[in-house]
N, C-alpha and C positions, 0 to 999 in steps of 0.2 A: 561415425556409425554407431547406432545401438547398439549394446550388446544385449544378446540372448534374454538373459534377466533381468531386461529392466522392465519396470513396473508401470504398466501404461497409463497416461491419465492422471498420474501422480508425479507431483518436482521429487521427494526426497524420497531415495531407494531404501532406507532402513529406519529402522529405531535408535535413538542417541538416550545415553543414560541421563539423569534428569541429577544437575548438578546439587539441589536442594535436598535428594533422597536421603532419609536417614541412612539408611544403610548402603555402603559402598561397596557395587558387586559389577564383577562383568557381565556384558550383555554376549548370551550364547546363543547358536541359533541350532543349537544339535537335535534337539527333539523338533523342531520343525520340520529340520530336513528327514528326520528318519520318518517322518508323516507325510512327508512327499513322497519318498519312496517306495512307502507302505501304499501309496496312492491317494491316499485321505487327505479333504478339504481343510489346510490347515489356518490361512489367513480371508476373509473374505475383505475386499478392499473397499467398501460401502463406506461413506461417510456416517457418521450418529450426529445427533443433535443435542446435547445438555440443559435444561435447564437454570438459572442461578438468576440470584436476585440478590443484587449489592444494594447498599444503604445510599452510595452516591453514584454517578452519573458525569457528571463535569469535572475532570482531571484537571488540574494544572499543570503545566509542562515547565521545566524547568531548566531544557536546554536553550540555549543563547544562539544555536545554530541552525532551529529548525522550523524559525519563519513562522512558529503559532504559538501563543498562552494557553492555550486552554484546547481539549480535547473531548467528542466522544466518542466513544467506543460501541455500537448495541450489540456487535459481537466479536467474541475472543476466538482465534486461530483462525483460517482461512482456509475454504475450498479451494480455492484458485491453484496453492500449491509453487507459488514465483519459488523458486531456487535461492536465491537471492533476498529473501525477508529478514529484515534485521528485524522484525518481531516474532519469527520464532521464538528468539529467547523466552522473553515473557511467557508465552507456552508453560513452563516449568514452574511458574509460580504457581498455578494453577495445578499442580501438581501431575502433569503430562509432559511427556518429552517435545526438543523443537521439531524433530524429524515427523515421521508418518503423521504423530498422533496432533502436528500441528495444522495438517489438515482432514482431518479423519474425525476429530474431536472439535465438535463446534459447539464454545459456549454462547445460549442466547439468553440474552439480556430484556427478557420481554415487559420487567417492571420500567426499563430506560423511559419512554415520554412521561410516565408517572413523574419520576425523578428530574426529570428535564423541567417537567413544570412548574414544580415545588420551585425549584432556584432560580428560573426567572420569573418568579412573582415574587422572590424573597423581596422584601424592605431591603435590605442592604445588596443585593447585589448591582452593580453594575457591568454595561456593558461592555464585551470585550469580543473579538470577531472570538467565533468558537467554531474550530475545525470538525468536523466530521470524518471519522478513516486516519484518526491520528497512530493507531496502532494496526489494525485491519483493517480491511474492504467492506464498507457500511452500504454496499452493492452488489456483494459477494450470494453465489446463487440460490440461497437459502432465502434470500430479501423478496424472490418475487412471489414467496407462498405467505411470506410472514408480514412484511411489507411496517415494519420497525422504522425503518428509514422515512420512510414517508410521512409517519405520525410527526415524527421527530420535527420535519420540514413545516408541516402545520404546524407545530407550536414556536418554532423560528418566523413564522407569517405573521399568527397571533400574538405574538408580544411585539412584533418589530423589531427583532433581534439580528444582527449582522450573524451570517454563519457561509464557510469558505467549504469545499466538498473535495477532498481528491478520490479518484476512481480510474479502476481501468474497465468496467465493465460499461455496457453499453445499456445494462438497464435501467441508468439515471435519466434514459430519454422516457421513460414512462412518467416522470414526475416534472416534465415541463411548463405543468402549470402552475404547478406551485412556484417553481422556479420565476418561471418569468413577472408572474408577483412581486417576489422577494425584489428580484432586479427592477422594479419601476424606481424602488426605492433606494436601491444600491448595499442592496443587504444580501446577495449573494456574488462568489463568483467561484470558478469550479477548474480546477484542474484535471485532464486528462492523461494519465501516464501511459506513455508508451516508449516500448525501449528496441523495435527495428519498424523496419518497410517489410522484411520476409517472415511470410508467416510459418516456414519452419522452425525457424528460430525461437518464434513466439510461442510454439506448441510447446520444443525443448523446454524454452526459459520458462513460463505461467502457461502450464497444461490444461488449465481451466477456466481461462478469462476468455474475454470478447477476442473474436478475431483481429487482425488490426485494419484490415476495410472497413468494419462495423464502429470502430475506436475514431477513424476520420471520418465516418458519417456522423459517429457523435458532437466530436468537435465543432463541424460546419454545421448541426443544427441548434446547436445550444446558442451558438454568436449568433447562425438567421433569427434566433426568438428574441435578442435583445440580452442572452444570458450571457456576461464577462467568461468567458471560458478558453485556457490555454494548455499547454503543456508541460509536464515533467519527464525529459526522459533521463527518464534512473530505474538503474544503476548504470552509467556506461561501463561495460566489462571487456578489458584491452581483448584483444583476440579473438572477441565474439561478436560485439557488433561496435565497437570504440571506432570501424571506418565506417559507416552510418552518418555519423555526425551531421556534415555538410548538406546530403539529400533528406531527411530528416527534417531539418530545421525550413529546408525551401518546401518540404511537403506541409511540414505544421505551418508556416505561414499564407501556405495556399489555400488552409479550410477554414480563414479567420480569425487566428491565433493572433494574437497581438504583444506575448513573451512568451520567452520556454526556459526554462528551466534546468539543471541535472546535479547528478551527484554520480561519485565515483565510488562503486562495489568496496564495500569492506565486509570481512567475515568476522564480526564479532561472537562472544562466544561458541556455542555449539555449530556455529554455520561453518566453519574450517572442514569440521572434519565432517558434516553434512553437503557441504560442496563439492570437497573432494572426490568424496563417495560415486556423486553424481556426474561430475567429469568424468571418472574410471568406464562408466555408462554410457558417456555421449559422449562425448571429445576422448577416447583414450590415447591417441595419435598427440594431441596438444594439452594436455594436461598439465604436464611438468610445467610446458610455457606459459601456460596462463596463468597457473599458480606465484612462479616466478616474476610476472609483467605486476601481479595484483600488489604483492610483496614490494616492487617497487614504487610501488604507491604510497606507500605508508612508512617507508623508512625500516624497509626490509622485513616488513610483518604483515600477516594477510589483516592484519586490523589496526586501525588507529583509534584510541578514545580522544586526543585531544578535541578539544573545541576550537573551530576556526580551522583545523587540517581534515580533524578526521570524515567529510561530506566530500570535500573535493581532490583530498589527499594532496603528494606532496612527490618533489624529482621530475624528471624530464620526462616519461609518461606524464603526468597531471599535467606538467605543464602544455603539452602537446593538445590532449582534449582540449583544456582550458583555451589556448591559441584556436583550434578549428571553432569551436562555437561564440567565440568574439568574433572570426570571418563570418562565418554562417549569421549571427546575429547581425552583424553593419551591412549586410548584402540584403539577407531577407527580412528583417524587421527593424529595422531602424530608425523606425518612431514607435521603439515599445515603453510601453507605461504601467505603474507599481497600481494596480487596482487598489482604490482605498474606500473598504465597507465602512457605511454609516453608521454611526452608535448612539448617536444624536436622540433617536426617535423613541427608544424601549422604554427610558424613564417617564416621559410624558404617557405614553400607552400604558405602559402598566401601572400608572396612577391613576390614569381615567379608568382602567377594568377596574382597580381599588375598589372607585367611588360605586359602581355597580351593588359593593354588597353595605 
């Protein structure tokens, strides 16, 4: 059950100090409250929107465990607000903390298709699938006024560039036509995250994503058009929705899904004590357990950095997920297949745009 002060609308209940600050100070909240008391408007919880304009656009990724090379980003921190974001962190470079101001504070990247274009028309580069949403939600709800994404998707058309999408929001069915382009040629395919069947759970966990009706209407329409489209459910988080598993995977198999995917909750940096926070608020009854179940995941730490453990974690928990979704997989999908985008085409395309000029 909620308590009293939680913050509706919003995953994280506070602000976390921002580990990069010059200065090392604690975070008080005494003049806030005494401006509640006084009665006065002290926080308004609205989202901003920032401006910035980086020199590049195409990230290289350089973990071995996260299934993409290359990344974009059009925008830094997320509305959506998942509890659960291991790119909060990031947040803090940008000089904001992971907590409120990771969804409060939206950097937008509106020079991005600029920059997208420039590197695949470069001379030297070649192709390589390039994800979309490798740190945020590149369909997070700012997208449907500014529509970043979509440029982006036309210049992955126009060059014949392979590019892979993951999203939990349901406004990637607005851009089905580009989509279904991309896939005559086998240049797209798109992951759909979802992480229960109850949409309470879903309000708790991402306060401001698609419902999850809306998430399997998306699923089933992107495969009726011909677009490669499956699921990620991650994070499983033991004592929240980790019994899910089994119905889950028979439900993702029922909208066309053809693999699924997961990863198991870890709280790296500021997310510990940004989770915790947030159990005290929804879960205070199981808190301690969940904390503990997560811990056991990772070799008694709410976080693992290895590579190769720290996505699926590790002990009799992991292993347990791990066992129901090889059931869940050989029952409901057992002719799943590794989608493999084409890369074949870009070089030939973008030497015949060349010869244009």
């Amino acid at each position: 059950m909620k308590s009293d002060s939680y913050i509706k609308g919003r995953g994280a209940q506070h602000h976390t100090h921002n580990r990069f600050s010059a200065l090392k100070h604690e975070m008080r909240d005494d003049f806030l409250n005494f401006c509640a008391l006084e009665g006065e408007q002290v926080e308004q919880h609205q989202t901003s929107f920032i401006d910035v304009f980086p020199k590049s656009i195409v990230n290289k990724v350089n973990s071995p465990d996260v299934g993409m090379s290359y990344s974009v980003n059009p925008y830094q921190g997320c509305e959506h607000g998942c509890i659960y974001c291991y790119a909060r962190n990031s947040h803090e470079y940008w000089g904001y903390d992971a907590g409120l101001d990771f969804e409060k504070k939206i950097l937008v990247k509106r020079n991005a298709p600029e920059l997208l274009a420039k590197k695949l028309a470069h001379k030297k580069w070649e192709a390589h699938p390039i994800v979309l949403s490798g740190n945020t939600d590149c369909y997070q709800p700012i997208e449907k006024k500014l529509k970043i994404t979509r440029r982006l998707l036309e210049l992955f058309l126009k060059y014949k560039h392979p590019v892979g999408i993951i999203t939990k929001n349901a406004l990637i069915q607005r851009d089905i036509d580009i989509l279904k382009a991309l896939a005559q040629d086998r240049l797209v395919s798109v992951y759909i995250s979802i992480t229960s069947l109850h949409e309470e759970t879903r309000r708790i966990l991402e306060p401001r994503t698609a419902s999850i009706a809306k998430r399997f209407e998306t699923v089933k329409k992107l495969n009726a058009n011909g677009i490669p489209t499956n699921v990620m459910v991650a994070p499983i988080i033991p004592s929240i929705n980790s019994h899910e598993i089994i119905p889950l995977v028979k439900k993702v198999a029922a909208c066309g899904a053809t693999q699924v995917g997961y990863t198991v909750v870890r709280l790296n940096g500021s997310l510990g004590e940004i989770f915790s926070k947030w159990l005290s608020h929804t879960y205070p009854d199981r808190k301690d357990k969940i904390l503990h179940q997560i811990a056991e995941c990772h070799n008694g730490q709410l976080n693992d950095s290895h590579y190769g453990t720290r996505m699926i974690g590790s002990g009799s928990i992991a292993d347990q997920i791990k066992q129901q979704f090889q059931i869940a997989r050989k029952k409901y999908l057992p002719k799943a297949e590794k989608i493999e985008l084409n890369c074949s085409l870009h070089q030939y395309h973008k030497d015949d745009q060349l010869r244009l000029f």
